[in-house]
Backbone as CSV, one residue per row, in Angstrom:
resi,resn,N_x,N_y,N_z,CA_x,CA_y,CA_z,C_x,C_y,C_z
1,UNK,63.135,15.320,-21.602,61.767,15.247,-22.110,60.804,15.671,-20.996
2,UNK,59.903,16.716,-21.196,58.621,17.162,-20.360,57.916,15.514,-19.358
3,UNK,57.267,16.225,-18.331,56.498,14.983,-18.401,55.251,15.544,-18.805
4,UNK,54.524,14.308,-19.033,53.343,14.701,-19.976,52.227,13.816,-18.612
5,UNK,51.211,14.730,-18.381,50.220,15.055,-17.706,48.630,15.033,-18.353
6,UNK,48.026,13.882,-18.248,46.622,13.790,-18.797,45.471,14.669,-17.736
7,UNK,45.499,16.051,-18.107,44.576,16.777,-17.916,43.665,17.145,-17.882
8,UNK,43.593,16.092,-19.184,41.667,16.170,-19.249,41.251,15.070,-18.766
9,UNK,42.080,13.848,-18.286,41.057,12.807,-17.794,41.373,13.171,-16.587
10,UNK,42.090,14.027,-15.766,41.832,14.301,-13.965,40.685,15.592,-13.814
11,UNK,40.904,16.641,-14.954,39.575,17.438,-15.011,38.553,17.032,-15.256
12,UNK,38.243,15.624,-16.079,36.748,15.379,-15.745,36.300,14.576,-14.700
13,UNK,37.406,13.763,-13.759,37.240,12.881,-12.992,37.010,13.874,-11.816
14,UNK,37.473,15.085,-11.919,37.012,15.696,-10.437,35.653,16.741,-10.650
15,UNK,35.118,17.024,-12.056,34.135,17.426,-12.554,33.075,16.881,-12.030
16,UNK,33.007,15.601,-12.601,31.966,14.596,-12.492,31.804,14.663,-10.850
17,UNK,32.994,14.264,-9.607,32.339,14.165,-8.824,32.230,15.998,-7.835
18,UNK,32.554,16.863,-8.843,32.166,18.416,-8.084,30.704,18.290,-8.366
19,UNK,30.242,17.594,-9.772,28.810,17.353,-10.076,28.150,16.762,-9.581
20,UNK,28.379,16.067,-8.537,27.693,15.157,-7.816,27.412,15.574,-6.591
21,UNK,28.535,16.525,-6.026,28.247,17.167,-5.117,27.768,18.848,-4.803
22,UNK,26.648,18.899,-6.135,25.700,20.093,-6.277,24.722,20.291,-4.974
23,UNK,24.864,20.939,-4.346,23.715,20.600,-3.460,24.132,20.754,-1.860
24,UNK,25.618,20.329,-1.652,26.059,19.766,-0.755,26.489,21.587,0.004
25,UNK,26.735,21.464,1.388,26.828,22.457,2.052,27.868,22.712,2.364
26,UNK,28.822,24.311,1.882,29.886,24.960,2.377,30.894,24.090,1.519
27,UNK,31.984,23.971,1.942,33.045,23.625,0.961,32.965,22.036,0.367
28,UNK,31.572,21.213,1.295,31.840,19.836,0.430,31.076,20.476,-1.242
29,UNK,31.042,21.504,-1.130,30.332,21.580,-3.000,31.515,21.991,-3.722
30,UNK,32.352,22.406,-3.335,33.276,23.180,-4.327,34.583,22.913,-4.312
31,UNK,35.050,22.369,-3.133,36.863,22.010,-2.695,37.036,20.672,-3.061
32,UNK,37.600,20.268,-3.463,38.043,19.148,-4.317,38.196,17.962,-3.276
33,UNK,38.840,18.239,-2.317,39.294,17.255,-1.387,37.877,16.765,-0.357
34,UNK,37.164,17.845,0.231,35.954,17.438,0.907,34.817,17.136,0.310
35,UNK,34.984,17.359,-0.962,33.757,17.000,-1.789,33.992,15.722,-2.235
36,UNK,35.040,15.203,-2.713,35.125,13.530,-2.771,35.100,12.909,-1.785
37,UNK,35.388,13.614,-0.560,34.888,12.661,0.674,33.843,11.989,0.978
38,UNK,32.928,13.282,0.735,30.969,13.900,1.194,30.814,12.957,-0.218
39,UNK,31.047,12.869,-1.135,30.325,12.596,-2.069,30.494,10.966,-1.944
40,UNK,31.538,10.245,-1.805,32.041,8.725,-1.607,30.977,8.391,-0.653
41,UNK,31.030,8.820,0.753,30.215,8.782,1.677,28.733,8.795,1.733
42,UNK,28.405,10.283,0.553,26.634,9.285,0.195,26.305,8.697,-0.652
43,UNK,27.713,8.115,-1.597,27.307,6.866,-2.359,27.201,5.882,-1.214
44,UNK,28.183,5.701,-0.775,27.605,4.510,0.415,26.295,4.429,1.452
45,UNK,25.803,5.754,2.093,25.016,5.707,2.377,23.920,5.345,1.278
46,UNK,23.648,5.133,-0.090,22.927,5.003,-1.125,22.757,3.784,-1.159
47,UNK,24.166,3.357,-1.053,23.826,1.743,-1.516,23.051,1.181,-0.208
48,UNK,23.878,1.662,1.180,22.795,0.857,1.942,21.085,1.437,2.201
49,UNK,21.092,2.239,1.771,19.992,2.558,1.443,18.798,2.031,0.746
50,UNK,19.330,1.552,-0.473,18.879,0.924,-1.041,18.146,-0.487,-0.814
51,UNK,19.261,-1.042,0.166,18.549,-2.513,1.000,18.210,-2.211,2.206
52,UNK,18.121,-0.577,2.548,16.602,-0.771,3.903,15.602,-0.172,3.778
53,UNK,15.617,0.074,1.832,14.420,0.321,1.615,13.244,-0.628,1.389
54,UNK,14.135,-2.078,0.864,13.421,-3.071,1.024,12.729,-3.911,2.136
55,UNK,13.580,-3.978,2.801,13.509,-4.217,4.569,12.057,-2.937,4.861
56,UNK,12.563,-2.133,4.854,11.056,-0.788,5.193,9.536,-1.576,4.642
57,UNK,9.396,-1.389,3.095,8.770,-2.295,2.561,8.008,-3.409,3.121
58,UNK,8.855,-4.133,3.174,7.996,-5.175,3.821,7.792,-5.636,5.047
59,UNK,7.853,-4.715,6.047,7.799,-4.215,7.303,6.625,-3.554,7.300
60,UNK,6.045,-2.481,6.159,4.893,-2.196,6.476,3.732,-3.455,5.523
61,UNK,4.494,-4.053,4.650,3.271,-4.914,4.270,2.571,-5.839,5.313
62,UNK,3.855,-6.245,6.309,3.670,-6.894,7.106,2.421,-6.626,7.821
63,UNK,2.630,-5.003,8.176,1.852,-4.796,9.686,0.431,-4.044,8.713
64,UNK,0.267,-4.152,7.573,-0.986,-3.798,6.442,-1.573,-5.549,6.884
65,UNK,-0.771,-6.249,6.593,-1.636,-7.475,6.633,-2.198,-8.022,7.571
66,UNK,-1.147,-8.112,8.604,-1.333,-8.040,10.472,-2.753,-7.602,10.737
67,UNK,-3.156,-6.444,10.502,-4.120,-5.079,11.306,-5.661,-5.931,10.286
68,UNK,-5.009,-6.350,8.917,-6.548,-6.503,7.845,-6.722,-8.077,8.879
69,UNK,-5.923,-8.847,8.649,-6.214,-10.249,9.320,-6.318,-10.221,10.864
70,UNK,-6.029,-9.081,11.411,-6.947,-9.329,12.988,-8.198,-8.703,13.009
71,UNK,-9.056,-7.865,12.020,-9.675,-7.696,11.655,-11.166,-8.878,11.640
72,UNK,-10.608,-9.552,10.841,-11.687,-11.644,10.149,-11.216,-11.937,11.800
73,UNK,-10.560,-11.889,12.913,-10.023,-12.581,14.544,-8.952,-13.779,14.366
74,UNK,-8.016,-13.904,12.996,-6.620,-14.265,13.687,-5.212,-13.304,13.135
75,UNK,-4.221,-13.526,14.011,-3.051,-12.611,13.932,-2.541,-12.896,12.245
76,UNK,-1.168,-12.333,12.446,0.009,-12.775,11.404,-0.399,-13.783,10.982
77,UNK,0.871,-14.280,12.042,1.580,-15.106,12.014,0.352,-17.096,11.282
78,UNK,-1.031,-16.866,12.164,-1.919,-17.783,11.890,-2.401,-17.544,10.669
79,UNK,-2.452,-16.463,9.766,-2.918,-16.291,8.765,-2.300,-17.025,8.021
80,UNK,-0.882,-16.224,7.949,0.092,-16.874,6.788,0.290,-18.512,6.952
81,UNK,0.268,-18.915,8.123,0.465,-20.436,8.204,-0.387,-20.987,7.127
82,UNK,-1.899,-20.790,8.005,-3.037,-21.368,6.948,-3.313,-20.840,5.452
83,UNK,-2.589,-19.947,5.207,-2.332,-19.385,3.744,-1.237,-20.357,2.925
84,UNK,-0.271,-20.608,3.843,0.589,-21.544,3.050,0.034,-23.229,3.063
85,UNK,-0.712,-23.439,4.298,-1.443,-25.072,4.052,-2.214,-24.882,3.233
86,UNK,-3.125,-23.996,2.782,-3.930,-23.518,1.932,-3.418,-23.794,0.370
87,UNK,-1.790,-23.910,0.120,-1.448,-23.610,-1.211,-1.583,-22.556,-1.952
88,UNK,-2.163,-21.053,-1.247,-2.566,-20.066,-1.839,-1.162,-19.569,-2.225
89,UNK,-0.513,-19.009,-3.231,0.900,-18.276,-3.222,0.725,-16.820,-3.816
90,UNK,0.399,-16.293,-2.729,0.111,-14.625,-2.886,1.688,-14.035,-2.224
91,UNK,1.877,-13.001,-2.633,3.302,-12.665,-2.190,2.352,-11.334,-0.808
92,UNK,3.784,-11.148,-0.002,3.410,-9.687,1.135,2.410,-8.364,0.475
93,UNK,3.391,-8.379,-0.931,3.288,-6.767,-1.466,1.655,-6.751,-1.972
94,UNK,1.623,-7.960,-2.750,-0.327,-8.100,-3.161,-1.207,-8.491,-2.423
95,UNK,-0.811,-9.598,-1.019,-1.974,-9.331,0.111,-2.103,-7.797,0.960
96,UNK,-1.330,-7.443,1.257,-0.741,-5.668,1.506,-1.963,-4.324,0.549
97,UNK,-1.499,-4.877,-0.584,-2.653,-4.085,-1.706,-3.921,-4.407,-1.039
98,UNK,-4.135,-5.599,-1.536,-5.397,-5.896,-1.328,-6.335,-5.020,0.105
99,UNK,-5.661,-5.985,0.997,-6.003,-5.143,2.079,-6.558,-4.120,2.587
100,UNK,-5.304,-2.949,1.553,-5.777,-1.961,2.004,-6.605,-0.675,0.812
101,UNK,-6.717,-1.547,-0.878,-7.457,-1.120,-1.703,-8.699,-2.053,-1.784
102,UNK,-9.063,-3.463,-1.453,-9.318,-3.829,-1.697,-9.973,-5.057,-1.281
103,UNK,-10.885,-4.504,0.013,-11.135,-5.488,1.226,-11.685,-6.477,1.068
104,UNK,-13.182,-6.179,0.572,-13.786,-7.932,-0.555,-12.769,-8.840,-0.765
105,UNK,-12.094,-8.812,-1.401,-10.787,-9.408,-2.248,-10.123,-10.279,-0.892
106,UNK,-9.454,-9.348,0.499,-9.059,-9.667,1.166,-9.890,-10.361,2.124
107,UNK,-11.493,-10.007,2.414,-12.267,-11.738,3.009,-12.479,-12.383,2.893
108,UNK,-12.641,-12.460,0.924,-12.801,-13.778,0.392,-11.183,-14.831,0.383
109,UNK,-9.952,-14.256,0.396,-8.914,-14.787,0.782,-9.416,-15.649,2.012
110,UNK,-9.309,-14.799,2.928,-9.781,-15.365,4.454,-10.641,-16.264,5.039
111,UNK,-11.593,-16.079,4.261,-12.556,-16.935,4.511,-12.295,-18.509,3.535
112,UNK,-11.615,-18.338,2.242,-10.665,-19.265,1.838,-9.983,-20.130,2.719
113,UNK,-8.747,-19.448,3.144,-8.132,-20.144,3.924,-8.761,-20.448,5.282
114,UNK,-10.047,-19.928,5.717,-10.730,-20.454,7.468,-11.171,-21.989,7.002
C-alpha cells in the first residue's frame, strides 16, 4: 500500500508562513527553511514587543506629568503622594492628557491636592 501524504495541509502550513514572511530580505522571503526561522523570530520579537510598548507608555506619561507638576514647584514623586492622600483616582494616561491638552484642568488638580 502507497503511503499517503497530506499535501495540502503541509502546502498551506508553509504558505501561510512564506505569507508572513512578505517583506523579509533575500532568501528569508522565499526558502522555506530561513523563512520559518525569520518569521518564528519576529513573532517573538512581537510578543515582547508588545509589553515594552506598555512599559514605553507609561514612561512617557510619567515624565508628561513630572515636567506639568514641576511646573505648580513640586516633583513626581510629591505630587502623586498628595494625589493619593487626596483620594483623587486619576490614572498616568489621563493626568498625562490633561497636562499636556489641557492645562486649566491640570492646576485645578494641583491646586486640589496643595
Amino acid at each position: 500500500m502507497p503511503r499517503s501524504v497530506n499535501h495540502v495541509a503541509s502546502r498551506m502550513r508553509r504558505k501561510r508562513i512564506l505569507k508572513h514572511a512578505k517583506g523579509f530580505f533575500g532568501r528569508r522571503k522565499n526558502v522555506w527553511t530561513v523563512a520559518k526561522n525569520a518569521v518564528e523570530r519576529s513573532w517573538q520579537y512581537a510578543y515582547v514587543g508588545r509589553k515594552q510598548k506598555k512599559r514605553e507608555y507609561r514612561a512617557i506619561w510619567i515624565q508628561r506629568i513630572n515636567a506639568a507638576s514641576r511646573q505648580h514647584g513640586m516633583s513626581y514623586s510629591q505630587f502623586m503622594g498628595k494625589l493619593h492622600k487626596a483620594n483623587i483616582d486619576i490614572n498616568r494616561k489621563v493626568l498625562a492628557d490633561l497636562a499636556l491638552n489641557n492645562p486649566d484642568a491640570f492646576t485645578a488638580i494641583v491646586e486640589k491636592v496643595k
